[in-house]
N, C-alpha and C positions, 0 to 999 in steps of 0.2 A: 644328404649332400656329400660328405665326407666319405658315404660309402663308394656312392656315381666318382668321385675324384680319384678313388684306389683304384676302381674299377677302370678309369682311361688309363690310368699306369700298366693295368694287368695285360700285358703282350706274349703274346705265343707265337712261336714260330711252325712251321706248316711241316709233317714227318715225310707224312705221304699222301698222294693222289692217287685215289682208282675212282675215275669215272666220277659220279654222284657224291663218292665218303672219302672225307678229308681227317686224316688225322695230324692232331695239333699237340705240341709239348708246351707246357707253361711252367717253369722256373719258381714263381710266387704261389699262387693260389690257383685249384685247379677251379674253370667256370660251372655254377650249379646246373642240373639237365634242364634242360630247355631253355638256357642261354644263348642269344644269340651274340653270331663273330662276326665279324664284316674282315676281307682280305680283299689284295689286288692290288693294282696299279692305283687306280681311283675309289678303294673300299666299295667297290662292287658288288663286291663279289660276298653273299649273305649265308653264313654257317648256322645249322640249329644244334646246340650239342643235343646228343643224343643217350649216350654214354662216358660213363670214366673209365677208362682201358684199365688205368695202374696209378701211384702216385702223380707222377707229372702229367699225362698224357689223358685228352678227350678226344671222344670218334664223331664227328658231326655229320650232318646230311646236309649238301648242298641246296640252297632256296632256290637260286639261280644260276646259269650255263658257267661252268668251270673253267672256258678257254682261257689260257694264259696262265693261269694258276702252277706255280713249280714249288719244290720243296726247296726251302730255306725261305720264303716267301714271309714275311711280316705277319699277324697276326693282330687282330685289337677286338677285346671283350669290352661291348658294350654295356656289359652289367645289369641286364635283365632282358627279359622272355621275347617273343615276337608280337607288338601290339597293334590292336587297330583303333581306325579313328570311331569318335562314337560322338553324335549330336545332329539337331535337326537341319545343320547345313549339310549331311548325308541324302537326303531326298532328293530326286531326280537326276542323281551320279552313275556313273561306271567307276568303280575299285577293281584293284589287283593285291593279291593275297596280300603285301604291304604297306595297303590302304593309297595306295597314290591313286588320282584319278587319270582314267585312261579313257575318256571321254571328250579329252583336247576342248575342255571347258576351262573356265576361271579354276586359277588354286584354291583349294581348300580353305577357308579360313573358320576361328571360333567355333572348333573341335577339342577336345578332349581325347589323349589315347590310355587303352588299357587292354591287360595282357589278355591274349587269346585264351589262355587257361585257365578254366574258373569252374568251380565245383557246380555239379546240379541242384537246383533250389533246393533245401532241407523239406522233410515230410511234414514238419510244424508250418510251412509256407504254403504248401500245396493245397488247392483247391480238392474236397473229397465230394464235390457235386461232379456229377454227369453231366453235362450238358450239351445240348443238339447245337453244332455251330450252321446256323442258314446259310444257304448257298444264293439263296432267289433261285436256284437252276432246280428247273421240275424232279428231273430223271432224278439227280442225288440226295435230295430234300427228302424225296417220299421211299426210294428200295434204296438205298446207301448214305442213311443221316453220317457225318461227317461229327468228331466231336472236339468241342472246343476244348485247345491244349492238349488233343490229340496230332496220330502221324498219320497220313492216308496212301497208300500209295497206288499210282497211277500209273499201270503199262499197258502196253503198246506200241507199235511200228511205225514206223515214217510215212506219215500221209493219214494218218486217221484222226486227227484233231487234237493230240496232247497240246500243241502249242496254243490254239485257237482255245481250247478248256481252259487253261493257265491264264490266258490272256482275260477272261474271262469274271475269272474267280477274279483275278486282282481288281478288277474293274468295279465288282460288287462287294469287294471287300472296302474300296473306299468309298463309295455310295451309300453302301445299308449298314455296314458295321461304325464307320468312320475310322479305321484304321488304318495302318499300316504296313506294305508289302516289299520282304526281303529276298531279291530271285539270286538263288547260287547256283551257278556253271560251275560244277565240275568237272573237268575233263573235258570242256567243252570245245567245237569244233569254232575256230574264230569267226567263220562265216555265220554259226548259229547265231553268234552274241551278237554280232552287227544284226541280224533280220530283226532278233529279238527288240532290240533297244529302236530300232526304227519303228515297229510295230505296235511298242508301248508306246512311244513319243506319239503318232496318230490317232491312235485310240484315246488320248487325253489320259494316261493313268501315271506317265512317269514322274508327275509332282509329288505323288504318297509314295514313293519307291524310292529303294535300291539296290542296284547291282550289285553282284560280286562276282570276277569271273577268274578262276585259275583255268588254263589254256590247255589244249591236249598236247602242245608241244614243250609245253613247260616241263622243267626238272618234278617227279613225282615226290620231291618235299612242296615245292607251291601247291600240286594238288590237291596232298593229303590235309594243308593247311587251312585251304581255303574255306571250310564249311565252319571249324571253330572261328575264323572274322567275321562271317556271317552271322552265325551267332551269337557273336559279342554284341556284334549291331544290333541284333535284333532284342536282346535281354536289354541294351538300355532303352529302346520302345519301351518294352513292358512294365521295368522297372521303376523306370528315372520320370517315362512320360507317364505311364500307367496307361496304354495304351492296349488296344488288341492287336496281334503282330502275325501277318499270312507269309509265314517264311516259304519259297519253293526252293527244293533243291533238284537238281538234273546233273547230273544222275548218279543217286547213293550206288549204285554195284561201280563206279570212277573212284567212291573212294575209299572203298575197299580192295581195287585192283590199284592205287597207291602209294595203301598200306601195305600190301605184298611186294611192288616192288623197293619201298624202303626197306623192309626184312627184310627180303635176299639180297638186296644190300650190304645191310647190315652184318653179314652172315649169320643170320638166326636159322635154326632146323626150320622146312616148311614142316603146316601138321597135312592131314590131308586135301590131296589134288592140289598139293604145293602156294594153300594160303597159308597167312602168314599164322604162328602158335599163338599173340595176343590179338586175334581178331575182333573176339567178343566184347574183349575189354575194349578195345580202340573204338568200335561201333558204339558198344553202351557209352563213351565216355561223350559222346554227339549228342546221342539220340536220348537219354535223358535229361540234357538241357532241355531240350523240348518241352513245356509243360505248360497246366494253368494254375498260377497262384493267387492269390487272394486280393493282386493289387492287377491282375491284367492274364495275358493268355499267351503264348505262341501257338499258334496252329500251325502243323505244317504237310504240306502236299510232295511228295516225293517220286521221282521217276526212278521207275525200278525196272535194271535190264536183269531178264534171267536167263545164266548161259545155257544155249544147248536147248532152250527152253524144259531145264532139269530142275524139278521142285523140290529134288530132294537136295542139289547143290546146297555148301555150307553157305554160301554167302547169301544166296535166297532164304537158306533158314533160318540165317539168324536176322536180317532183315524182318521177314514176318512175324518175327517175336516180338519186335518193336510195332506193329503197326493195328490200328485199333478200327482199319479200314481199306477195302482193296477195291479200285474201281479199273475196270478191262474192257478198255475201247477194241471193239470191233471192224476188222476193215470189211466185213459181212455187209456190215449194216452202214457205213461210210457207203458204199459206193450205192445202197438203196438213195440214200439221200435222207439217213435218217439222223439228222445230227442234232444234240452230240451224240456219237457214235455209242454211247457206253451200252454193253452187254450186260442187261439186268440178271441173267438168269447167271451168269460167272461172277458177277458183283456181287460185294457181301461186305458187310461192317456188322462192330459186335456192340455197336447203337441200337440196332434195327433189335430190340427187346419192349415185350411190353410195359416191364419197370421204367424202363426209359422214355420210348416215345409216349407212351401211352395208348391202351387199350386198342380205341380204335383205330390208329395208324397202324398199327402192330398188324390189325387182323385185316383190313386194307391191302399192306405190302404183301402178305401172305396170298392173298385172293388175286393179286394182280400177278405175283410170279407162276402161280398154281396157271391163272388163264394164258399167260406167256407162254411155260412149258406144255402147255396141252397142246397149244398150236404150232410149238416147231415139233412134235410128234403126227400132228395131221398134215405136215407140209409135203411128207413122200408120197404120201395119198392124193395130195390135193394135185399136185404134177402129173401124177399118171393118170387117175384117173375124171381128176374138177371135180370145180367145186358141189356141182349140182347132184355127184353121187354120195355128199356126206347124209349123214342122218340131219334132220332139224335140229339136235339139239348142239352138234359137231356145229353147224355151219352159226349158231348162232353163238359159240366159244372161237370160230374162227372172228367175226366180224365184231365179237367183244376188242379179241387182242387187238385186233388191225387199229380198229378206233385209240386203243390204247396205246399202242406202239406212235401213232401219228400224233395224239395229245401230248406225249411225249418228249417230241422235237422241242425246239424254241427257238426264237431269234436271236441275236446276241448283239449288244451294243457294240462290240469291237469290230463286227464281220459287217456292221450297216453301208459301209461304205461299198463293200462286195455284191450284196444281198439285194438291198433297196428294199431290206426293209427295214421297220423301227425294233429295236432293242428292248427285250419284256423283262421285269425282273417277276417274279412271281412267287408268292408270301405261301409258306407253306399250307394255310388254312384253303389257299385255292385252289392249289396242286390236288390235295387230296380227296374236295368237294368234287372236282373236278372229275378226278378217280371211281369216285364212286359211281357218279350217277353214268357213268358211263356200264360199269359192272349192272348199276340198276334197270340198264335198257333204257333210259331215257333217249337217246342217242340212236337209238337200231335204225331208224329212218333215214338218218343224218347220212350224208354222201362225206366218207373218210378224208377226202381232199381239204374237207372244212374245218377240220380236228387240226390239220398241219401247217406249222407253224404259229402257230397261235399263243396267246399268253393263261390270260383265265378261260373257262371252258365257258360263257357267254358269249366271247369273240365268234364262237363257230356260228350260232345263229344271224351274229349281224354280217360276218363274211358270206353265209347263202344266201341272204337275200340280194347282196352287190353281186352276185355271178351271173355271168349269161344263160339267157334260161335255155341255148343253144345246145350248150357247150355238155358233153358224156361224163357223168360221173362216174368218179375211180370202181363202182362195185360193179357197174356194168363193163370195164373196161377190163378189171380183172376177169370177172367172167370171163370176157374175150378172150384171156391172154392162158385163161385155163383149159377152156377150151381148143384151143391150138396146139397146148401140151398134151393133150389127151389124145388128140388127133396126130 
């Protein structure tokens, strides 16, 4: 108490203004790093020190827009870090990096705050099991197990289903897991977070949720903050509730380009292609919050833009060092109508081990990517010249994958309202069952339209029997359509 009472006395006054970095002289004591200042007219105006220049003098990075701000300008050290609010009147909210809701709902009440800066679980804490975290969704469950208090990340373009995935996931995470979903906008475009929040509110998920959104127009201290509030929230889920926590963030390369622009800022040397020299450390200091301990999990889903589309870029590669799983939506297979769009054969997690999933999953996923890539290798063939010039044993690896690709699909609780049709969650024992017997020919007779959209692979037989017995099945239709290309 007596320290907080020093601390409203400790005032500094403002040296200089450039843009974003404010430098401040303080007379008494200088403020500890990561102290925040508050300046302005109406202490608006929110400083993170960042550094101590010299005895008297701190270099802060502005939270929020600087206008008005002049040198001799007042100064007040609130005598501790920047915090967020933490407790289960957080669900069903919109936050902004300093926890105020920006959902033009009721105020906050019976919360708890606490500083955004807090060490990674110790290794005496950490869970040393593997564990497969369930999705219910076919396609990730069986070629890209996902792991619990693992990172996964998710790229992809505008129009291929990352949102409608997300939407998703969250939906099954508080259905099958009973947990928890934390979504952070980084850098986010304010139109995305309004679709977003609208989108959760109708799907029914916004109750087990919340937001966090730093803006793309906001000063790059909000942005680079925003992912440590998030994860404050979301450690006390795991913590305090003991809960399991599906944190998403969108999009980790926002807060690394940030973090670049507070360095140069800052005037730190860039290191190469002008990121920032503590990148690594600033990423690891995130991404090993992330974890599963012994009283609960974070799991988290991450959208990953890679510039240039260059893998060797620093920020792609230190990103993938963190991530225990890559899933790469297809705009190929979006506009088939194969959704979700995910590309099996570019997807990859380092789950997908026989130690892990076990034996037969293991040799399963293997047998389903081998019949995948056989058939985008007979697809040039099958164009030019159809299908009917393959060999028999070609056209019966083409009509394996097709049936696989379309088992594949699923419907999704959040799009029911688009679709008309109902929402499947589907338990990994049935995915795989499912997988197989398809591999096993059980199926070869089956018209592939029956396979799609479906949940367990039994649906297909009671779906042929409801069909018109009019109506051309897809293999004679492909035929057609192969035939046309040949011709």
């Amino acid at each position: 108490m007596k320290a907080q009472q020093a601390d409203s006395l400790n005032q500094g006054v403002v040296v200089s203004v450039r843009g974003s970095v404010v430098d401040v002289r303080f007379d008494q004591h200088l403020p500890p790093i990561h102290s925040i200042l508050r300046t302005g007219d109406r202490q608006q105006i929110v400083l993170e020190v960042l550094s101590q220049q010299d005895a008297h003098s701190v270099r802060g990075i502005a939270l929020t827009p600087t206008q008005g701000l002049a040198r001799g300008m007042a100064v007040q050290d609130t005598g501790g870090p920047l915090e967020a609010p933490v407790g289960k009147a957080l669900l069903s909210r919109m936050f902004d990096v300093f926890g105020n809701t920006i959902d033009l709902g009721d105020e906050l009440t019976g919360v708890e705050r606490r500083s955004v800066h807090r060490d990674p679980p110790p290794l005496s804490r950490r869970s040393t099991k593997s564990e497969v975290f369930e999705t219910g969704i076919k396609v990730i469950d069986v070629l890209v197990p996902l792991e619990r208090g693992g990172k996964a990340g998710l790229f992809g373009g505008a129009g291929v289903g990352k949102t409608v995935l997300l939407t998703e996931l969250i939906h099954n995470m508080v259905g099958k897991q009973k947990g928890v979903s934390i979504f952070c906008g980084i850098g986010e475009r304010c139109r995305e977070g309004e679709e977003l929040y609208r989108e959760m509110k109708d799907a029914g998920v916004l109750k087990d949720m919340a937001m966090v959104f730093g803006q793309m127009n906001e000063p790059p201290g909000a942005r680079f903050r925003v992912g440590h509030v998030a994860l404050t929230m979301a450690e006390y889920f795991r913590d305090d509730e003991q809960r399991d926590v599906l944190l998403l963030i969108d999009n980790i390369f926002r807060f690394i380009q940030a973090g670049m622009e507070v360095s140069g800022l800052m005037g730190q040397m860039p290191s190469r292609l002008g990121y920032q020299p503590t990148m690594g450390t600033e990423l690891a200091s995130l991404e090993e919050r992330i974890a599963n301990t012994s009283t609960g999990a974070i799991t988290s889903i991450q959208a990953v833009y890679v510039p240039a589309d260059d893998f060797t870029d620093p920020a792609a590669v230190h990103t993938f060092s963190h991530l225990s799983a890559s899933i790469v939506l297809s705009r190929k297979r979006a506009s088939e109508g194969l959704f979700p769009a995910i590309d099996p054969l570019q997807s990859s997690s380092k789950m997908a081990t026989a130690s892990v999933v076990g034996r037969r999953h293991y040799e399963l996923a293997q047998e389903i990517r081998r019949t995948l890539a056989q058939y985008a290798d007979l697809k040039d063939i099958i164009a030019m010249l159809g299908l009917e010039q393959l060999s028999p044993k070609d056209r019966k690896i083409v009509g394996r994958a097709r049936r696989l690709e379309r088992f594949l699909t699923q419907p999704f609780f959040t799009t029911e309202q688009f679709t008309s049709l109902k929402g499947k969650l589907v338990s990994l024992d049935d995915a795989l069952d499912g997988c197989e017997r398809i591999l096993n020919d059980e199926f070869e007779d089956a018209d592939e339209s029956d396979l799609y959209m479906i949940g367990k692979i039994d649906e297909a037989k009671v779906k042929a029997k409801t069909k018109p017995a009019s109506e051309p099945t897809s293999d004679e239709r492909s035929q057609h359509v192969a035939g046309t290309h040949a011709t």
